[in-house]
C-alpha positions as CSV (number, residue, x, y, z in Angstrom):
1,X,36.4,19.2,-3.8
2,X,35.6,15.9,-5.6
3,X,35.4,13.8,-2.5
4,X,32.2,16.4,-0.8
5,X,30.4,16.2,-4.6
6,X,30.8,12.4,-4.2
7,X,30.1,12.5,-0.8
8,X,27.1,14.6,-1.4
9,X,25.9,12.0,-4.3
10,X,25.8,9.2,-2.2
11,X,24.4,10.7,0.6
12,X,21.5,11.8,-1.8
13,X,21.4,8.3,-3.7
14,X,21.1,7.0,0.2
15,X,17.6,8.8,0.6
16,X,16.2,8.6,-2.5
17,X,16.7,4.5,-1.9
18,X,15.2,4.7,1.4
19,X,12.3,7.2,0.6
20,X,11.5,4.4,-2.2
21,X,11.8,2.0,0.6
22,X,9.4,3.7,2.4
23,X,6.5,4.5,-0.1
24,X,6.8,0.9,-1.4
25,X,6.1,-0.6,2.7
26,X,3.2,2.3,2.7
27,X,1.7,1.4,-0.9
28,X,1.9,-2.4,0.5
29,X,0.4,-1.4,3.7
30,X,-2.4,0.3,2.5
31,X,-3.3,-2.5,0.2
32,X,-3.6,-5.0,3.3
33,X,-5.3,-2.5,5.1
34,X,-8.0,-2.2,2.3
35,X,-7.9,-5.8,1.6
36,X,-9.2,-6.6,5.4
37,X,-11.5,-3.5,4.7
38,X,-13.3,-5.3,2.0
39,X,-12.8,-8.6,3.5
40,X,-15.3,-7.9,6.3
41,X,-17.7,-5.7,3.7
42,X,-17.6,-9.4,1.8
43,X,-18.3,-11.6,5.3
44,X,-14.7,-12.9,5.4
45,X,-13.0,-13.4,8.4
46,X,-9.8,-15.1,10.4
47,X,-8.1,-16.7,7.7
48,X,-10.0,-15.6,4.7
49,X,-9.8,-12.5,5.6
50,X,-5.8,-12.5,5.2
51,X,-5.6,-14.7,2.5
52,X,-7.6,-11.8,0.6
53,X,-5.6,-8.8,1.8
54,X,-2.7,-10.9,0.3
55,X,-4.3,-11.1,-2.5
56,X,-4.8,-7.3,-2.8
57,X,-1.5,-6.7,-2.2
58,X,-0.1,-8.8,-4.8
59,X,-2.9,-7.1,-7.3
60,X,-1.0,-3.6,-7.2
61,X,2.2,-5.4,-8.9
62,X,0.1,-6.2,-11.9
63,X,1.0,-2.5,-13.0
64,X,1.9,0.8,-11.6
65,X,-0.5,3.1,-9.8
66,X,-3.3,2.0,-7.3
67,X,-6.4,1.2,-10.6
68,X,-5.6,-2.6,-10.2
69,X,-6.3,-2.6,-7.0
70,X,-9.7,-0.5,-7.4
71,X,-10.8,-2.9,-9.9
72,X,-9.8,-5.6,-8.3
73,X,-12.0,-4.4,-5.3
74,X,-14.6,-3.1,-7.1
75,X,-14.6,-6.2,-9.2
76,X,-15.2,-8.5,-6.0
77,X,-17.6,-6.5,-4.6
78,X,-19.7,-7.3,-8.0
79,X,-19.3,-10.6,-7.5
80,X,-20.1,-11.1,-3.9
81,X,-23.5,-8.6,-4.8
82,X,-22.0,-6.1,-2.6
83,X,-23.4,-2.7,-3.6
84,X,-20.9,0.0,-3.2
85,X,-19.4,2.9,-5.9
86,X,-16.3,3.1,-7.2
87,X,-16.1,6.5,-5.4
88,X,-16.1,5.0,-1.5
89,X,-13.7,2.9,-2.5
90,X,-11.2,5.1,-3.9
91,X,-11.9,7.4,-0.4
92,X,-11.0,4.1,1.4
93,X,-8.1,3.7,-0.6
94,X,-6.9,7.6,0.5
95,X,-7.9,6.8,4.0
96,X,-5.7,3.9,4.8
97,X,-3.3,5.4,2.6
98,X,-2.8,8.1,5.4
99,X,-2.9,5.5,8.2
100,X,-0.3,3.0,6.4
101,X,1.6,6.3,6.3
102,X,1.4,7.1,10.1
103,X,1.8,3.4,11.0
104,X,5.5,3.4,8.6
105,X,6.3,7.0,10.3
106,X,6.0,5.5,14.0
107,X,8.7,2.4,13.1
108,X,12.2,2.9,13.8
109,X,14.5,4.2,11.2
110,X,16.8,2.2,9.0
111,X,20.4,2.1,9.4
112,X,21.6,4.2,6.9
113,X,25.1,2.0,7.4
């Protein structure tokens, strides 16, 4: 009986690992996604453009949740005089939050091995 419980544990310890896996490559996608979003709403291109969406991305380890990366957004848009709300952005955010989702959903599985 003790070998299915254990068994059973690590078979649950194995998906809550990967499903943590998985949220952390769609949180990260999301972020370049939105980065290269407000890239081009800045005029950034090629290079720029990536260097930003990096940039983004390594704003939403500052602290948990996705408000570092709204200010951080919003807060560039202020400085590059780009009018937009704090609303749109958070929409964007949603939006490429369901398409970073769809993009990690179409790659293969990991090995669970």
């Amino acid at each position: 009986m003790s070998d299915i419980f254990k068994k059973r544990e690590k078979g649950e310890e194995t998906k809550y690992k990967l499903d943590q896996e998985r949220q952390f490559k769609v949180e990260a996608r999301r972020n370049k996604l939105i980065g290269l979003w407000a890239a081009e709403r800045m005029g950034l291109s090629g290079v720029d453009a990536d260097t930003y969406a990096k940039a983004v991305v390594a704003a939403d380890f500052e602290h948990a949740g996705s408000d570092d990366v709204i200010r951080k957004l919003v807060g560039d848009f202020a400085a590059k005089n780009v009018k937009i709300e704090d609303a749109e952005v958070r929409r964007e955010l949603d939006r490429f939050e369901k398409v970073a989702a769809d993009q990690v959903a179409q790659e293969p599985p990991k090995s669970l091995g």
